[in-house]
C-alpha positions as CSV (number, residue, x, y, z in Angstrom):
1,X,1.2,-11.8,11.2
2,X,-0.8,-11.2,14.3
3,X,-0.6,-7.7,16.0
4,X,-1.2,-6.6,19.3
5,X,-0.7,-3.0,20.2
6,X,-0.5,-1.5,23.6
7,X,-0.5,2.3,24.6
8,X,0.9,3.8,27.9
9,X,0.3,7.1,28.8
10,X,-0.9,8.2,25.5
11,X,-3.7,7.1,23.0
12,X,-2.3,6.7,19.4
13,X,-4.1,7.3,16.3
14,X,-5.7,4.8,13.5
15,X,-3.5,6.1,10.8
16,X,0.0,5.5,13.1
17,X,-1.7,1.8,14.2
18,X,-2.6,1.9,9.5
19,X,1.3,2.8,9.3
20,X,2.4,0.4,11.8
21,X,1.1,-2.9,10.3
22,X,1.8,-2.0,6.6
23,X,5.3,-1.4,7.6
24,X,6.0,-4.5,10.0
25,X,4.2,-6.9,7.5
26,X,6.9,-6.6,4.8
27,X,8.9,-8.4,7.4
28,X,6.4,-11.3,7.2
29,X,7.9,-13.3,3.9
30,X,11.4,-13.7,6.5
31,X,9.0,-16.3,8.8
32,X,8.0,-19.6,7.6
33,X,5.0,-19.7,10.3
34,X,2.8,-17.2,11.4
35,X,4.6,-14.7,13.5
36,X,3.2,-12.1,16.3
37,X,4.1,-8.9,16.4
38,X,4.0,-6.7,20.0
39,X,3.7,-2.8,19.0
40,X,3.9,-0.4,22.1
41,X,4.0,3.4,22.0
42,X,3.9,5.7,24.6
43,X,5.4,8.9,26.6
44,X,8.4,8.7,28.8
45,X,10.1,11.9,30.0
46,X,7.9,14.2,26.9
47,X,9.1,12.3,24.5
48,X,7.9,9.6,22.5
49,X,8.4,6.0,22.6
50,X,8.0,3.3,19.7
51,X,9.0,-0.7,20.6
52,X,8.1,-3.5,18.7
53,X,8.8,-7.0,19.3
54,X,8.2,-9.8,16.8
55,X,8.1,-13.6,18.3
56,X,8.4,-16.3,15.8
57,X,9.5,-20.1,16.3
58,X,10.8,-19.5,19.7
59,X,12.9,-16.2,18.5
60,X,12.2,-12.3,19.6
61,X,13.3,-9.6,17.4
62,X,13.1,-6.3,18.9
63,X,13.6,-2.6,17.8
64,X,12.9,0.5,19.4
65,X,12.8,4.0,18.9
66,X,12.8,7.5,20.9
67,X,11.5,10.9,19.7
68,X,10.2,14.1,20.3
69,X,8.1,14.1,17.3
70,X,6.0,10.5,16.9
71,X,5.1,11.8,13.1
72,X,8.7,11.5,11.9
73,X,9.2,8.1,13.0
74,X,8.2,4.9,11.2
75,X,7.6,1.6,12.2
76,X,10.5,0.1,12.1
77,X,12.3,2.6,14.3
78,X,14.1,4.3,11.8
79,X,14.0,8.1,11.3
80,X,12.5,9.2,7.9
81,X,14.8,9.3,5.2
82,X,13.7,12.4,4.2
83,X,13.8,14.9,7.2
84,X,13.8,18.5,7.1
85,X,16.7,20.1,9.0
């Protein structure tokens, strides 16, 4: 899977970008050809912004995901199973 990651208004870190392609790659054995993956975070409104896109054999899958705290967000736009309330 090829990976292209954009930042806007923001600069993220080598351990979120580390996070981010060992967590989208597990979707990689669904494809039968290479597929590219589009990561972008940034900052709307204070709060933090995660989209990915994945286009594969003329097909976009997309998932997003909007926080106040980048940390407790994974990859795939899901909120950490194990939160602290």
């Amino acid at each position: 899977m090829k990976f292209t990651f954009t930042e806007k208004k923001m600069e993220s870190s080598e351990e979120l970008r580390a996070y981010s392609i060992r967590k989208i790659s597990k979707l990689d054995r669904f494809f039968k050809s290479e597929a590219d993956a589009y990561v972008t975070f940034s900052i709307e409104r204070g709060r933090f912004l995660a989209e990915i896109t994945i286009h594969n054999n003329g097909l976009y899958y997309r998932a997003s995901e909007l926080t106040n705290d980048m940390s407790r967000v994974n990859a795939f736009g899901y909120n950490d199973v194990n939160d602290e309330a």
